[in-house]
C-alpha positions in Angstrom: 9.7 -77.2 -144.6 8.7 -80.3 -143.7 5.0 -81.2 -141.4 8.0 -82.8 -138.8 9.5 -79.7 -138.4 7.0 -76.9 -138.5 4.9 -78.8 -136.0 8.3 -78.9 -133.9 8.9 -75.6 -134.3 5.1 -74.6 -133.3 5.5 -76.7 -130.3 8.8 -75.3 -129.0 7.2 -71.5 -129.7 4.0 -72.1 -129.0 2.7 -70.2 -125.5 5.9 -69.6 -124.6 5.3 -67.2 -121.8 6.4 -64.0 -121.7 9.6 -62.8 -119.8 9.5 -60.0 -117.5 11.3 -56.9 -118.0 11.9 -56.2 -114.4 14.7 -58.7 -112.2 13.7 -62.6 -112.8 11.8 -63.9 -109.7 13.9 -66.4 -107.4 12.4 -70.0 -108.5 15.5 -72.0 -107.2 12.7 -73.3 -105.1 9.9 -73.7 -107.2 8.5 -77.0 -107.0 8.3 -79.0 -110.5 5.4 -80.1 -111.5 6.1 -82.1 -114.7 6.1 -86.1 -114.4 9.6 -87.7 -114.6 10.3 -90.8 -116.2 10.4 -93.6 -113.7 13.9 -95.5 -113.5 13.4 -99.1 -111.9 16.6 -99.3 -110.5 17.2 -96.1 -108.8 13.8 -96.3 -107.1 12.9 -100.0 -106.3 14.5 -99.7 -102.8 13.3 -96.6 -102.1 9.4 -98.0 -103.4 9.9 -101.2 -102.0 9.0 -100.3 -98.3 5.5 -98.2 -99.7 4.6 -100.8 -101.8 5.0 -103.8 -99.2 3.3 -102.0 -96.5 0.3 -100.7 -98.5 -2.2 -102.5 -95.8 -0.5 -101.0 -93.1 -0.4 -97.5 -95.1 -4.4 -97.8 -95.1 -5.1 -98.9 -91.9 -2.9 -95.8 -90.4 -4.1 -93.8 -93.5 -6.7 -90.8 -91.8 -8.3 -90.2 -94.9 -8.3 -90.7 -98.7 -4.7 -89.9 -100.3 -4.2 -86.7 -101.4 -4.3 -86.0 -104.9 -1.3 -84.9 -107.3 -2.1 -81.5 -107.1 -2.8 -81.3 -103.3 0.6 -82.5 -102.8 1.9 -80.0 -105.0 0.2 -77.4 -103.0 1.0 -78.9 -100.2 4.6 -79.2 -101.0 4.7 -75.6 -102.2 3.4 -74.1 -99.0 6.2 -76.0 -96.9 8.4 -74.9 -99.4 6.8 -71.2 -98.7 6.7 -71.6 -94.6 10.7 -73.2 -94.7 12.2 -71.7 -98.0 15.3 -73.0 -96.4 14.3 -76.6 -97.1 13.0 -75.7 -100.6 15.4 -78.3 -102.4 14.1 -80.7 -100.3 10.6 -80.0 -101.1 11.2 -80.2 -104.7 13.5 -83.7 -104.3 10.0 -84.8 -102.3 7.4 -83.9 -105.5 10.3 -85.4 -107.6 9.7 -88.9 -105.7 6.3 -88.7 -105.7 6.0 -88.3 -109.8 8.8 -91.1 -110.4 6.3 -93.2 -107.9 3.3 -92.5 -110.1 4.8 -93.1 -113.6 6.5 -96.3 -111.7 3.1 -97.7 -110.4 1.5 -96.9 -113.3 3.9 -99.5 -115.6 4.2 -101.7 -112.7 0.6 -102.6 -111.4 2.0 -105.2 -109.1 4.6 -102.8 -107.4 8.2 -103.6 -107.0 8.1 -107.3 -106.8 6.9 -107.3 -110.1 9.2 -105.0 -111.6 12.2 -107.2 -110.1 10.4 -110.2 -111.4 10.8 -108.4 -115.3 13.8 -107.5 -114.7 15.1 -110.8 -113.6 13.2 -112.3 -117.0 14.9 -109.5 -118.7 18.0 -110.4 -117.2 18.2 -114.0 -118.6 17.6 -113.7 -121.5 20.5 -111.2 -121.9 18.9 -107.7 -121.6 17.1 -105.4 -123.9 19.9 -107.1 -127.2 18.8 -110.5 -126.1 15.5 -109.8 -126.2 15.9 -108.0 -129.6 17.5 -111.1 -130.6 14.3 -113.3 -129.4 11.7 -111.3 -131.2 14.1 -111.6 -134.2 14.2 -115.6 -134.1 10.2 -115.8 -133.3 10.0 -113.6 -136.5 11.8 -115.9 -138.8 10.4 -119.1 -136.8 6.8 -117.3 -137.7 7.8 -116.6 -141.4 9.1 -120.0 -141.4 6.0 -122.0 -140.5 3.8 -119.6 -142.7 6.4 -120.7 -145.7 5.7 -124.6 -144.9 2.0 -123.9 -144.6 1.6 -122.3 -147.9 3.8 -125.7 -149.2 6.4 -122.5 -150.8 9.6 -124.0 -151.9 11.5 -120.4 -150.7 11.6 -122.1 -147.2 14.4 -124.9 -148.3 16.1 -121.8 -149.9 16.9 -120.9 -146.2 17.4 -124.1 -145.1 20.2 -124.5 -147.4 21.4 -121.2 -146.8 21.9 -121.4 -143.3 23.2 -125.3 -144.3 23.6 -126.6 -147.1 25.9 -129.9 -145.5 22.6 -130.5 -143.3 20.3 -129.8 -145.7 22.5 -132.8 -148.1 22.1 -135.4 -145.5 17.9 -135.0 -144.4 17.0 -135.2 -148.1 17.3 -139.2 -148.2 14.9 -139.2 -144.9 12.6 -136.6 -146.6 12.0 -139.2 -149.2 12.0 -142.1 -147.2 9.5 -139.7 -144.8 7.2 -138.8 -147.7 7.0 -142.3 -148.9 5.5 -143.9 -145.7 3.1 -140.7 -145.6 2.0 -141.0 -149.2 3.1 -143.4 -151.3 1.0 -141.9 -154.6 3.0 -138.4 -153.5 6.2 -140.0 -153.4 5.6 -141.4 -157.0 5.0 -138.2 -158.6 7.5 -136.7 -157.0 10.4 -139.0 -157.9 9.0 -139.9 -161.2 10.7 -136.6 -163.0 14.1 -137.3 -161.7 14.0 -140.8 -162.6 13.2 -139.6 -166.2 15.7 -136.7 -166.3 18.0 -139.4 -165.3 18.0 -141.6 -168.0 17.6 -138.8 -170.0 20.9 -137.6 -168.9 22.2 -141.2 -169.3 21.2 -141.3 -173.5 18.3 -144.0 -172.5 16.8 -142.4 -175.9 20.0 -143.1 -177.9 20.4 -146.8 -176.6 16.4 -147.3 -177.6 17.2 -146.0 -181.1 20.3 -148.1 -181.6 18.5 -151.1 -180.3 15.9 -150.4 -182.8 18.2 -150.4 -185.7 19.4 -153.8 -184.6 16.6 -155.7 -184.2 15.3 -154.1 -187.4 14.5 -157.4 -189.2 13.4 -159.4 -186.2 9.4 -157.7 -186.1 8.8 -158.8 -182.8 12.0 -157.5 -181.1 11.5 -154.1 -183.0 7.5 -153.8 -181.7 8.9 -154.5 -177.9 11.6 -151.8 -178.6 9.0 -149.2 -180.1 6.5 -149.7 -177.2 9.1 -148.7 -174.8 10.5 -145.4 -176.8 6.9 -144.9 -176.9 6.6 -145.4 -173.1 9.8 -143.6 -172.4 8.1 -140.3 -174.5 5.7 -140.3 -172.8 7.1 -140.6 -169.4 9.5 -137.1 -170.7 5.9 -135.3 -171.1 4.3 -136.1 -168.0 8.0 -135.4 -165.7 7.8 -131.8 -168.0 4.2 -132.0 -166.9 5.1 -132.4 -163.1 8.3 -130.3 -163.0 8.3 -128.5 -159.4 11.0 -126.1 -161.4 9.4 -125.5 -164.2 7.3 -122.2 -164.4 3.6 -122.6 -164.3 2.3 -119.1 -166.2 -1.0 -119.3 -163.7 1.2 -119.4 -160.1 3.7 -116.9 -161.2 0.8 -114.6 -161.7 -0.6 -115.7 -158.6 2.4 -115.4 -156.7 3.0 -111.3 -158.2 -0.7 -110.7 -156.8 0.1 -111.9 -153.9 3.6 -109.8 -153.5 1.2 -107.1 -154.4 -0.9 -107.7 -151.7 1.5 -108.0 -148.9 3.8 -104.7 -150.3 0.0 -103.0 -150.1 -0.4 -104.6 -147.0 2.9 -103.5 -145.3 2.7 -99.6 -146.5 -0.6 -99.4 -144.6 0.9 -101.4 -141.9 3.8 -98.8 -141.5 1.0 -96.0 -142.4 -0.4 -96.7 -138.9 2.9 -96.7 -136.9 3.8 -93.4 -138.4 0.2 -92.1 -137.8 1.4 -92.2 -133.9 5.3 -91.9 -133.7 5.1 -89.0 -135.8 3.4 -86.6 -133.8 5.0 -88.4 -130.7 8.3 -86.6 -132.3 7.2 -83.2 -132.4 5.8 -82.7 -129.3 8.6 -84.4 -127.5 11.5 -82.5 -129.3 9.5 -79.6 -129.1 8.8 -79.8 -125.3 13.0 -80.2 -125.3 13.0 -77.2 -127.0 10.6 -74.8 -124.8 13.4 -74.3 -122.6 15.2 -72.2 -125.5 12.0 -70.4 -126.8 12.9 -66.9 -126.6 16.9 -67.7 -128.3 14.9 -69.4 -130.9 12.4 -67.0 -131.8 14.9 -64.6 -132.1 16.5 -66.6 -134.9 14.9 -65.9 -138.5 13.1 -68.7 -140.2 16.2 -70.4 -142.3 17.7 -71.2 -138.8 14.5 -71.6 -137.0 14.0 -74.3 -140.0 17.7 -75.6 -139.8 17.1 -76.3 -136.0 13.8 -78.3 -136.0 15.3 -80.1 -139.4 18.9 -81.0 -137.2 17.1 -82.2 -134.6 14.6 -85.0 -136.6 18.2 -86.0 -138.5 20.1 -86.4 -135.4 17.3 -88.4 -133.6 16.7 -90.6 -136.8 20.7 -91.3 -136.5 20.4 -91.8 -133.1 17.9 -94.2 -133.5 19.6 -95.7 -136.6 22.7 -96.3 -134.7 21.1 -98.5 -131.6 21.5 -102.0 -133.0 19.1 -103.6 -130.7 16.4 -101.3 -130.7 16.6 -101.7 -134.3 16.4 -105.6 -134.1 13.5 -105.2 -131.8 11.5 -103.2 -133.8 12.1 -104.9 -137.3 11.2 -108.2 -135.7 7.9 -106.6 -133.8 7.0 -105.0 -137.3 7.5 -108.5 -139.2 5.6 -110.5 -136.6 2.3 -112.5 -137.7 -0.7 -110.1 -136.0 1.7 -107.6 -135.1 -0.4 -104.5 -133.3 0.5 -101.3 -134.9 -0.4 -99.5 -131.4 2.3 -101.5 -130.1 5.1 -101.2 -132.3 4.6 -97.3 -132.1 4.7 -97.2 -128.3 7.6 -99.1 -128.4 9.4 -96.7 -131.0 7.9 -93.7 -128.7 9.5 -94.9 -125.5 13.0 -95.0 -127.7 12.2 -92.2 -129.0 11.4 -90.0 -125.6 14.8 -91.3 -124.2 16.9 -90.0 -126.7 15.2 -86.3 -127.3 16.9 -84.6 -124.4 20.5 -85.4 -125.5 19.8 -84.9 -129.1 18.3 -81.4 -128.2 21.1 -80.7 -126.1 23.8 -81.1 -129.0 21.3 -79.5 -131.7 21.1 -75.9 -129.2 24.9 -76.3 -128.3 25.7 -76.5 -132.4 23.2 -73.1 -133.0 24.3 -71.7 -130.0 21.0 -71.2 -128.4 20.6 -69.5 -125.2 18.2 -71.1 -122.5 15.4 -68.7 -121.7 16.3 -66.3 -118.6 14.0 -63.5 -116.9 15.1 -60.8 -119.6 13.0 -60.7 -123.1 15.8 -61.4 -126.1 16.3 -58.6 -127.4 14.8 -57.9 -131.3 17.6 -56.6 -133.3 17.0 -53.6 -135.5 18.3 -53.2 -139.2 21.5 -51.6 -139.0 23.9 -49.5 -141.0 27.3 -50.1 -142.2 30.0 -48.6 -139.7 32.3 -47.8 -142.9 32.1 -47.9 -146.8 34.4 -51.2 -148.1 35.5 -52.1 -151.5 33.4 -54.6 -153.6 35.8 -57.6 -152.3 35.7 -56.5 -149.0 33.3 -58.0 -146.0 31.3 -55.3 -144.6 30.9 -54.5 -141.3 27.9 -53.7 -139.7 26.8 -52.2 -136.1 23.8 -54.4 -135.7 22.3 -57.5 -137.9 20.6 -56.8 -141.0 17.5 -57.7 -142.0 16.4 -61.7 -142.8 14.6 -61.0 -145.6 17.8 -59.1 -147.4 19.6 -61.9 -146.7 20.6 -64.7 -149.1 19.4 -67.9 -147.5 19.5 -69.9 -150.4 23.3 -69.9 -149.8 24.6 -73.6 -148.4 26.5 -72.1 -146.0 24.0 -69.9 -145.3 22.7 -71.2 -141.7 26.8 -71.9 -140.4 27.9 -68.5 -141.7 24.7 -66.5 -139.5 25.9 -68.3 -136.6 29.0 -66.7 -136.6 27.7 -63.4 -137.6 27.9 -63.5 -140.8 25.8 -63.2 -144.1 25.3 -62.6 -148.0 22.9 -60.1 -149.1 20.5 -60.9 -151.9 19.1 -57.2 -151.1 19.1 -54.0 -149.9 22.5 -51.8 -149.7 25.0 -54.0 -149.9 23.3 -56.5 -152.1 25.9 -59.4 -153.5 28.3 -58.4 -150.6 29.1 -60.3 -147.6 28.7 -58.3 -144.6 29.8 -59.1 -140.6 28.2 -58.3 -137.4 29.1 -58.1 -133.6 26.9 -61.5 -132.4 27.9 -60.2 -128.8 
């Protein structure tokens, strides 16, 4: 089992308290506790008349405000004294926590949150901000490229267009020659030669030669430029930016080495905080179902916490813009690790509920109640069967009997029903009332 999913496990289990075997008490009133994700736009109007009038608030104010759990208390012994206006009292501690966590993001109170919004808004959401983080990535990646003088940067150029790229060249040379005259030489100097190369300039030399063969001063003029001309071929093989220089490749795979190195420990980091972010968030979405999943031997128990990380890692996998976001956050120069794994965190606390909604729907998990789950007991067989028969049973066997190395193993307990590896009815599949 996976760290993922025994510390999920542990988390949804852990402390769970324990239910009472009398009637469950009457909490329809209870007031929640737990802080509740702040939503901008279902509270700003509601926030916006605290937040302007926060000098006004202090000059009535009597005293300091009361603390989070004072209110609570507070709250809870209205909700005592006027138990008829107990969903009131619980809608009232509701607003107060969505005011805290909102405050907390939002330092500046509502005006500021309208004022990210509205930013948010222009540039076309959350996607078009995904989209902005991925063009200051490649603009970042770019300019590091030119920087380091790395020829790989034209390779985009003329991917993204190569018609463009066809008609700047001239002014690049034109460009470089103003700036460095000596530069522009060498850099010419190999194409000239590869030119007349191409062209046979060699071949015209020799037959020249051969002509002028009895004229001594011709032929000397002829051999002083294939001489020239040789020598020109060695220095342009010299100066070839496509030829492969031993000493940069190796550089170049040191350097690969270095930034592979450099991006595991990178990711290392991020992992170091979204990790356990997952656990305890899918396990807190799992406390509610404690006692159903207790009661569930360790194969299932296993198959739950391991369902839940894949369907959150789909989940996440299958929104295109946080994806964009969080590639191009990862690949920016001096990205903060910190930062990337909040972001991921946020994404990843949005999504648990829903994904451990459908993972206790598909296993059939009950949500705790005031009664204990009852602990099935090993039970007999109701009637004898033939070998090829399925065998039914009063009561559940035992875990351990069964075979959970089985692939179907997990789907066929959920409908009641098992192969033994042990015990009486060893090799035979056997059936049991799940009612």
């Amino acid at each position: 089992m996976s760290d993922l999913s025994s510390g999920i496990l542990s988390l949804a289990t852990a402390a769970a308290p324990e239910a009472p075997t009398s009637a469950p008490a009457d909490t329809s009133d209870a007031v929640d506790e737990t802080p509740v994700d702040a939503g901008v736009d279902a509270q700003v109007d509601t926030l916006d008349a605290g937040a302007g009038g926060e000098q006004d608030g202090e000059k009535a104010a009597s005293g300091a405000a009361p603390s989070a759990k004072e209110l609570s208390a507070a709250l809870k012994a209205f909700r005592e004294a006027n138990p008829e206006h107990g969903a009131a009292a619980k809608l009232l501690n509701d607003g107060y926590r969505r005011a805290e966590a909102f405050q907390e993001v939002f330092k500046g109170g509502v005006q500021e949150a309208r004022g990210v919004r509205a930013a948010l808004d222009a540039i076309g959401g959350t996607e078009g901000l995904a989209t902005l983080q991925s063009t200051v990535a490649s603009v970042e990646e770019t300019d590091a490229l030119l920087d380091a003088g790395d020829p790989k940067v034209l390779d985009a150029i003329i991917e993204d267009s190569p018609e463009g790229f066809k008609k700047l060249a001239p002014h690049v040379l034109s460009r470089l020659q103003k700036l460095d005259a000596e530069a522009f030489g060498r850099t010419i100097q190999p194409h000239l030669v590869r030119g007349l190369a191409d062209a046979n300039f060699a071949g015209v030399l020799s037959a020249l030669a051969s002509k002028v063969s009895d004229n001594a001063e011709a032929s000397a003029i002829v051999r002083d430029m294939q001489a020239w001309f040789e020598s020109q071929k060695q220095q342009a093989e010299r100066q070839n930016a496509d030829a492969l220089n031993p000493e940069r490749e190796k550089l170049s795979q040191r350097e690969a080495k270095l930034v592979e190195s450099e991006r595991k420990q990178f990711e290392g980091q991020v992992s170091a905080q979204v990790d356990p972010h997952i656990r305890q968030t899918l396990g807190a979405s799992l406390k509610p179902f404690s006692n159903s999943l207790k009661s569930q031997p360790l194969g299932v128990q296993q198959a739950i916490a391991s369902a839940a990380i894949s369907q959150l890692s789909q989940a996440l996998d299958a929104d295109k813009a946080f994806i964009t976001q969080f590639n191009a956050m990862k690949g920016k120069k001096g990205a903060d690790p910190a930062k990337v794994a909040q972001f991921a965190n946020a994404r990843v606390s949005a999504l648990a509920e829903q994904v451990i909604q459908n993972v206790v729907k598909s296993f059939g998990l009950k949500q705790n109640s005031g009664r204990p789950a009852a602990k099935q007991q090993d039970g007999g067989a109701q009637r004898t069967a033939p070998n090829n028969a399925i065998v039914k049973l009063s009561k559940q066997p035992n875990d351990a009997d069964i075979d959970w190395d089985d692939p179907q193993a997990t789907e066929a307990y959920i409908r009641g029903r098992a192969r033994m590896k042990s015990g009486q009815f060893k090799g035979r599949i056997v059936e049991w009332s799940k009612s």
